[in-house]
LOMI-185603 format. One line per field, with one value per residue (C-alpha): x, z, y; residue in one letter. Coordinates in steps of 0.001 Angstrom, whole numbers. Layout:
u	[X | ...]
w	[Z | ...]
v	[Y | ...]
aa	[a | ...]
END
This chain:
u	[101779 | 101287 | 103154 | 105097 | 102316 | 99467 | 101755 | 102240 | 98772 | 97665 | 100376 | 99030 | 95395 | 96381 | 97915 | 94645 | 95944 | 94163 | 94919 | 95821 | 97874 | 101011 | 102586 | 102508 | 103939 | 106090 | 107572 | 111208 | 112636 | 110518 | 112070 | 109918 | 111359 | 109227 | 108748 | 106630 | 104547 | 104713 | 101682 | 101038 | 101836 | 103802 | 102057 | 103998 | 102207 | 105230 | 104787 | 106652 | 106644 | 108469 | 107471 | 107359 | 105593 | 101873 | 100139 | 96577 | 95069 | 92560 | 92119 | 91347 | 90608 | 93264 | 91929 | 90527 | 94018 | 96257 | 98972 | 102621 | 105992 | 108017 | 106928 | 109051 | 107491 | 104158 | 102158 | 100053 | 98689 | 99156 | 96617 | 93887 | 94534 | 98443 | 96634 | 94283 | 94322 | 97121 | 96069 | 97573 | 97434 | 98265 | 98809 | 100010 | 103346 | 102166 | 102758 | 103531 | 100477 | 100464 | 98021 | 99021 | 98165 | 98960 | 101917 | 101578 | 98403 | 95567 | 92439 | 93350 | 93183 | 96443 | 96868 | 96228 | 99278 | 97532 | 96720 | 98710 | 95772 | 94578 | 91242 | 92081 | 94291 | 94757 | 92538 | 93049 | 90573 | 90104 | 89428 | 90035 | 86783 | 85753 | 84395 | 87944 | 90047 | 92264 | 92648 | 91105 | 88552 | 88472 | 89208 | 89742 | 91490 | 92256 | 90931 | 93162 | 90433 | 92952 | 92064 | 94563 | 94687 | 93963 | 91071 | 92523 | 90480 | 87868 | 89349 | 88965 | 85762 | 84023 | 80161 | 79431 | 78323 | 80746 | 79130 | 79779 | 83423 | 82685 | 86638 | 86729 | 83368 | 83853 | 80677 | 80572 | 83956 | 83912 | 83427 | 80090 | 80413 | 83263 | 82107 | 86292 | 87354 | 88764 | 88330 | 85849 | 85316 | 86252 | 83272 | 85000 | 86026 | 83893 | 87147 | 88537 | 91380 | 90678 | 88669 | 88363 | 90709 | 89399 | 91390 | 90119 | 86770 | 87926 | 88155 | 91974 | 92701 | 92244 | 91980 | 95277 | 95841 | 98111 | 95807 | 93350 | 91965 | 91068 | 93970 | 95213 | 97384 | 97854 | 101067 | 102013 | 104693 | 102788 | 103716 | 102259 | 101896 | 101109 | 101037 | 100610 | 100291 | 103745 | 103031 | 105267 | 103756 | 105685 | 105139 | 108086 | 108609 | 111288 | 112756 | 110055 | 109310 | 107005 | 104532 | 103992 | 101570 | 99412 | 98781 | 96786 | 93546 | 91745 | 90289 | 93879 | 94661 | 96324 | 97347 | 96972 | 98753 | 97452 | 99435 | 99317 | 101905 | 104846 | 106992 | 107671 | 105803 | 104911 | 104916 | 105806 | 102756 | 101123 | 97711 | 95621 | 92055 | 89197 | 90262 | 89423 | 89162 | 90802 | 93567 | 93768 | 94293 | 96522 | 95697 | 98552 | 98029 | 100843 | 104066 | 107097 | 110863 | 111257 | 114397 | 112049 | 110077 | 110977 | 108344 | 108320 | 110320 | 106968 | 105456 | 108672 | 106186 | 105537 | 108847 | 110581 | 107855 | 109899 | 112994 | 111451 | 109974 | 112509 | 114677 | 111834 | 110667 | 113293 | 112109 | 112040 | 112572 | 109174 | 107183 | 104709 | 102576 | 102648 | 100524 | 101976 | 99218 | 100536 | 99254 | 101712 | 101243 | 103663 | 103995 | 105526 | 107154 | 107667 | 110004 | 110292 | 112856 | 110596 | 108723 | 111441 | 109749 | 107298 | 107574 | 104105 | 103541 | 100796 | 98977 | 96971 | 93506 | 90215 | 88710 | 91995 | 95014 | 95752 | 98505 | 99943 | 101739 | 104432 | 107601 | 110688 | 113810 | 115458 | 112414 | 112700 | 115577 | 115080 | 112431 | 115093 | 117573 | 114739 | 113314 | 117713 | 118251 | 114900 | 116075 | 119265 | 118062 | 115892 | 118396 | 121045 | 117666 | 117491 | 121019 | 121159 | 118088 | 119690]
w	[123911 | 124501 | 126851 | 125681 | 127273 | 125371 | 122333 | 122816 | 123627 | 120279 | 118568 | 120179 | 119359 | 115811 | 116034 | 117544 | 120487 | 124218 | 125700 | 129077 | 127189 | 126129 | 124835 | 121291 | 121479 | 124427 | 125760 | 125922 | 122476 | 121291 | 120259 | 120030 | 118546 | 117944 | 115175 | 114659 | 111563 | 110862 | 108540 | 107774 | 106612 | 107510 | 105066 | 105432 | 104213 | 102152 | 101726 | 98824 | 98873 | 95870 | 95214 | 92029 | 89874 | 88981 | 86124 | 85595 | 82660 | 83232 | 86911 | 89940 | 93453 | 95586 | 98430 | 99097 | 99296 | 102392 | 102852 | 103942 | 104598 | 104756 | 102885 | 104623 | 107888 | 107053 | 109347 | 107687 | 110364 | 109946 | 108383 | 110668 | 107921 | 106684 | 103962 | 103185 | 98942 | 97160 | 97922 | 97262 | 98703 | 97150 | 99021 | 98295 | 99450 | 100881 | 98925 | 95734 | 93723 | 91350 | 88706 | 85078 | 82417 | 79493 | 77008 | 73965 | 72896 | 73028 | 75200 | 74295 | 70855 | 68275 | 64894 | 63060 | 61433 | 58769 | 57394 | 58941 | 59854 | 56881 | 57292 | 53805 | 52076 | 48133 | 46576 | 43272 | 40471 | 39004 | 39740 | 37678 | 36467 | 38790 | 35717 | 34125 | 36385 | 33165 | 31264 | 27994 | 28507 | 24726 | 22551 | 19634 | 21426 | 24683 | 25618 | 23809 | 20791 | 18191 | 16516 | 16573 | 13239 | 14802 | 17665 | 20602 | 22292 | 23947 | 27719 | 28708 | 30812 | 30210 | 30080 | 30669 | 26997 | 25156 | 24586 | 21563 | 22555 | 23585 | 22379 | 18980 | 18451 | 17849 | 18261 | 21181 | 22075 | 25370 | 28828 | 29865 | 32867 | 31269 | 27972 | 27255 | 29182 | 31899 | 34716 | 36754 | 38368 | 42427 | 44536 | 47297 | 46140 | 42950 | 40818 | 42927 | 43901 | 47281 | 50365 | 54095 | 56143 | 57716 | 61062 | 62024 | 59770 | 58455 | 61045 | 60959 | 65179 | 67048 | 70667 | 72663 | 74132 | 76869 | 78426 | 77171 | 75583 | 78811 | 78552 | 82212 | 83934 | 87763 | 88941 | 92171 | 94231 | 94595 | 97525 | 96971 | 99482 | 97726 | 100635 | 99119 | 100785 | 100489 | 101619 | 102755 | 102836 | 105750 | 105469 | 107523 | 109498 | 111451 | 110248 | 108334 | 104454 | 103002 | 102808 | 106428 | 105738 | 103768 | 106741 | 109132 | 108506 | 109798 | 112777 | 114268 | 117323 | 115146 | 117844 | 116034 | 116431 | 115237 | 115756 | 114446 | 114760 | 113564 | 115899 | 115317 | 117914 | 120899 | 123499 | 126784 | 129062 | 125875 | 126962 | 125021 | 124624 | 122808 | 119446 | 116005 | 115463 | 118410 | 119299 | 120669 | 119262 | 120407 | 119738 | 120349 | 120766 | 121716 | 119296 | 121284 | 119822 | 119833 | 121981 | 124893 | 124975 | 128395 | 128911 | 125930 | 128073 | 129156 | 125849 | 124114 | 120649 | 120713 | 121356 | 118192 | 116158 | 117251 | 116514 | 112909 | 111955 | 113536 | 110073 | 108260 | 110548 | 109869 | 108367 | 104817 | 103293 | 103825 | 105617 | 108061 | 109452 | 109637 | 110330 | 111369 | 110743 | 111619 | 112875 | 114311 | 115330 | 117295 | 115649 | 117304 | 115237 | 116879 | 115669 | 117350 | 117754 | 117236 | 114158 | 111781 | 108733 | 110172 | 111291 | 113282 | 112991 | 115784 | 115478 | 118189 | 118062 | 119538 | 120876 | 120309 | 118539 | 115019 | 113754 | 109973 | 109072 | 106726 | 105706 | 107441 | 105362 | 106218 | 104458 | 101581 | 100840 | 100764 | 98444 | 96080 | 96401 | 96157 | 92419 | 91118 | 91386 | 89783 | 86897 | 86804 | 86857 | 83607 | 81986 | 82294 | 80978 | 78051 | 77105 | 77551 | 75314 | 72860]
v	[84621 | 80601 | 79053 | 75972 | 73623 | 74752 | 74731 | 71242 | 70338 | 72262 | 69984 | 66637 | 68039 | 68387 | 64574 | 63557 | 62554 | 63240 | 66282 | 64569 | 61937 | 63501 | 59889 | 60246 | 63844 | 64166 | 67668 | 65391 | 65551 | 69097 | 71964 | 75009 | 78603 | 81393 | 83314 | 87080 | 87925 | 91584 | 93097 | 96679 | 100228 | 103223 | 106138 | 109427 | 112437 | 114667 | 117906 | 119994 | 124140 | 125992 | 129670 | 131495 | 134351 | 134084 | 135783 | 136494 | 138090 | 140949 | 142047 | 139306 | 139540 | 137672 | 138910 | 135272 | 133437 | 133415 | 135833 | 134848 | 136584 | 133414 | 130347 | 128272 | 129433 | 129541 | 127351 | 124867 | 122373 | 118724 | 116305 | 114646 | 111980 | 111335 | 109311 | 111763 | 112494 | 114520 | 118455 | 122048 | 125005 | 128088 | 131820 | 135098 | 136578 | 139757 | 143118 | 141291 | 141807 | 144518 | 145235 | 146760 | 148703 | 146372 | 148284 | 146359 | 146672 | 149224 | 148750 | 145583 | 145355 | 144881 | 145471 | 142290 | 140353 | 138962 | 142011 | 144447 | 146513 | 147445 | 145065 | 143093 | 140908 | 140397 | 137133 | 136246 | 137730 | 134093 | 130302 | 127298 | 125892 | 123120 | 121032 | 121200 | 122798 | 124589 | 121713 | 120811 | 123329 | 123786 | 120794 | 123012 | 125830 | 125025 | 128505 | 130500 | 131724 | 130307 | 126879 | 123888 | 121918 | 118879 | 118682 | 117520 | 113899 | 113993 | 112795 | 109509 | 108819 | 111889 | 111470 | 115185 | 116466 | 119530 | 123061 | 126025 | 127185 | 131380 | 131798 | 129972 | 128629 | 125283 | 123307 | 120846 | 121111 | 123646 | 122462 | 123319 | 125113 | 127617 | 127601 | 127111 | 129858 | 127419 | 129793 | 131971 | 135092 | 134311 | 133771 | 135563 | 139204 | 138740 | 139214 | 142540 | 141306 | 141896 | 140424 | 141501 | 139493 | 136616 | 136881 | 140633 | 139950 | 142900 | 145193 | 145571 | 144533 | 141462 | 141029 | 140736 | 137109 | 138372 | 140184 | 138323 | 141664 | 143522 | 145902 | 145007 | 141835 | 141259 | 139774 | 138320 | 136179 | 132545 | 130042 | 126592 | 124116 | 120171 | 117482 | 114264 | 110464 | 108382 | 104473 | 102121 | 98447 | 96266 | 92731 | 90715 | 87188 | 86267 | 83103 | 81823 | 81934 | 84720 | 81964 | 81698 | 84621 | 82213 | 79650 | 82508 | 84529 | 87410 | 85365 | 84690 | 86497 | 89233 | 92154 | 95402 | 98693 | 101702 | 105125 | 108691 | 111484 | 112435 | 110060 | 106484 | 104160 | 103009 | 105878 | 104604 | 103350 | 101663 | 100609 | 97580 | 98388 | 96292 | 94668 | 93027 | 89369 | 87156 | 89910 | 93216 | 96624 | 99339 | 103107 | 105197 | 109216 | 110650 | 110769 | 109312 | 108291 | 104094 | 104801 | 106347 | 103403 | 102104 | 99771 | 97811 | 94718 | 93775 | 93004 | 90950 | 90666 | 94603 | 95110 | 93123 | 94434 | 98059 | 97118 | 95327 | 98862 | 100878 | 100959 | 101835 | 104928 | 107730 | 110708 | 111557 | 115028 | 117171 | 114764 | 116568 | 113625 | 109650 | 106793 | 103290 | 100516 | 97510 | 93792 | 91178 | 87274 | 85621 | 82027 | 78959 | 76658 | 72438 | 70164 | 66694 | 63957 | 61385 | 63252 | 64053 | 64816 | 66765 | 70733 | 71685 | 75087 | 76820 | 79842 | 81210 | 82245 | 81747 | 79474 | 77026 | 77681 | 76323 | 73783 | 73733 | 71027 | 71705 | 69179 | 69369 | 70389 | 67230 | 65282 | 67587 | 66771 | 63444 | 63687 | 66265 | 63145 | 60755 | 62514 | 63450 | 59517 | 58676 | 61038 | 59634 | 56097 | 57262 | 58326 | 55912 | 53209 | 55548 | 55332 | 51769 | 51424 | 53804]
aa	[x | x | x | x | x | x | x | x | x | x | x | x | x | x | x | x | x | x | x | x | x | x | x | x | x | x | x | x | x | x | x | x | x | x | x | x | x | x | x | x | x | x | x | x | x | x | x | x | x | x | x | x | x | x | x | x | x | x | x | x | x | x | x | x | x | x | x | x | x | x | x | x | x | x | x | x | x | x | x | x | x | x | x | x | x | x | x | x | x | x | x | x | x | x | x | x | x | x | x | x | x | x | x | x | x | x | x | x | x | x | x | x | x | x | x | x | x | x | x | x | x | x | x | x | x | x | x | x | x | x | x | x | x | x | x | x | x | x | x | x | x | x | x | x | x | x | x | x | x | x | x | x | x | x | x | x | x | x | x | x | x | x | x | x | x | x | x | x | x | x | x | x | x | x | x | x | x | x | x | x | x | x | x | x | x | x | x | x | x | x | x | x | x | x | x | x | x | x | x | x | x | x | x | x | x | x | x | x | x | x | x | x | x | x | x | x | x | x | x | x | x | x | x | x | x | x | x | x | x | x | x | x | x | x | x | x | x | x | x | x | x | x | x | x | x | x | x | x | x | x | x | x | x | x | x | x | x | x | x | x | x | x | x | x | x | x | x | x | x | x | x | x | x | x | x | x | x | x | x | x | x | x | x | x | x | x | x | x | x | x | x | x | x | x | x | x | x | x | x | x | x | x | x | x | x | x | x | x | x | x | x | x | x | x | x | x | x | x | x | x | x | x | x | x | x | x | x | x | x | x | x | x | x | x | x | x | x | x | x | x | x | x | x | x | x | x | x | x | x | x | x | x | x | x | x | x | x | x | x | x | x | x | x | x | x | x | x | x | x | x | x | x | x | x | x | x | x | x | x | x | x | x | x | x | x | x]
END
């Protein structure tokens, strides 16, 4: 954390002013307040187990899946990974699986239901003529044998030429491919009246689906076990707006914590080894409750970033593992007496700490004021010129 001398010396750096000479931004008439970034994610891993029967058609070794008694109180141990990808489990409640002999249907094969068993189904002795289809197939007779008086036209379009009618014998009035008998034998039964059925191809049984024509089904009580990756993104500042985020980068002096267990953070003892960028990381090993952590007094940052994430770290239903990823950056923001529009903003990092300049509310609202009375102004000139 920066002391409030080499936040002011960042500030008169920024002003380009001498680091020794501390006249054009003096420590009388500054006001510093500081103010933590909080980055990261909490991912849960959830896990859901629900139990139920399982069917399989034919016979199966299960001889490969786990065994339980109590689902609930299986053990299944936790993820290395909380955010590992969505996975199941499945097991076997012991003594459950039984095989049987299936009772509707022999050696698994059933009468067919098209046909009823009998291996055929009735087809029609004749066809319509597919050059006339019935109609007009005779323009003297219409293929009843018997002449009309009057011939009946010739349909419109028709470009295929008329044959001798075989019912009445009328020259060039049949349809060529009945000769005016305006139907055929049935290329399927041949005109029997009959044709094998073309679900059992005519062998009167089709195979079972339920047992999926084996004869035999094995049922059993199924536990499953599905463990899938729940994320919560944290992204919080204290006292500054969301786009304070937007004024640091990666090479800040970002401290990092990085915990896994079932616990919220920081155990007690906390320890801060090598880190990323300008800050420091923390790897935490050991699961302890936020209200055991004794010794977070020492680190002020670490321990606001606790009570920040503290809301967030209760337990949901089924959750078996966590991970809290976090990064936070302690900000300072300056305000000065004798720089009133102005609100310097410091961010440390390596090898000097940062300054953003942003405007002070008190100058933007001046410039709000400044723009309404310009609009005004407009408007009342408009009117006038109206």
């Amino acid at each position: 954390m920066l002391s409030d001398d080499d936040i002011l010396a960042a500030v008169r750096r920024g002003l380009g002013a001498p680091g020794a000479d501390d006249a054009a931004f003096p420590a009388a008439g500054a006001h510093i307040t500081r103010h933590l970034l909080v980055a990261g994610e909490i991912v849960r891993c959830v896990e859901t187990r629900t139990e139920g029967t399982a069917f399989h058609a034919g016979t199966r070794d299960l001889s490969d899946l786990p065994e339980y008694d109590d689902l609930d109180r299986y053990p299944v141990p936790p993820p290395a990974d909380p955010g590992a990808a969505r996975s199941t489990l499945r097991l076997v409640r012991r003594g459950s699986v039984a095989a049987h002999a299936c009772s509707t249907c022999t050696n698994g094969r059933k009468p067919c239901a098209r046909c009823r068993g009998a291996g055929d189904v009735a087809c029609r002795t004749h066809v319509p003529c597919a050059g006339c289809e019935g109609r007009l197939c005779c323009l003297a007779c219409e293929g009843t044998g018997k002449r009309a008086r009057e011939a009946a036209d010739r349909p419109q379009g028709e470009t295929a030429s008329r044959v001798r009618c075989r019912k009445c014998g009328a020259d060039d009035a049949a349809c060529g491919k009945c000769r005016g008998a305006g139907r055929k034998k049935c290329g399927v039964c041949g005109g029997t009246a009959s044709r094998p059925c073309p679900d059992c191809a005519g062998g009167g049984t089709v195979s079972h689906d339920f047992c999926a024509g084996t004869g035999r089904y094995v049922e059993w009580t199924e536990g499953v076990v599905v463990r899938e990756p729940v994320v919560d993104t944290v992204e919080e500042s204290s006292d500054l707006p969301a786009r304070a985020f937007a004024w640091t980068n990666e090479a800040d002096a970002w401290n990092r914590v990085d915990h896994v267990g079932e616990d919220a953070f920081p155990p007690d003892g906390t320890d801060a080894g090598s880190g990323s960028g300008a800050g420091t990381r923390t790897d935490l090993t050991e699961a302890t409750d936020l209200t055991e952590a004794t010794d977070l007094a020492q680190d002020t940052d670490l321990a606001e970033v606790a009570a920040r994430l503290k809301p967030r770290l209760g337990f949901r239903d089924g959750e078996v593992a966590r991970r809290v990823r976090v990064r936070y950056l302690s900000l300072a923001r300056v305000t000065h007496d004798d720089h009133p529009d102005r609100v310097y903003v410091v961010i440390p990092g390596r090898p000097a700490p940062r300054v953003v300049t942003v405007r002070s509310p008190r100058r933007a609202w001046r410039l709000a004021a400044l723009a309404l009375l310009v609009l005004v102004a407009v408007v009342a000139v408009s009117r006038l010129l109206a």
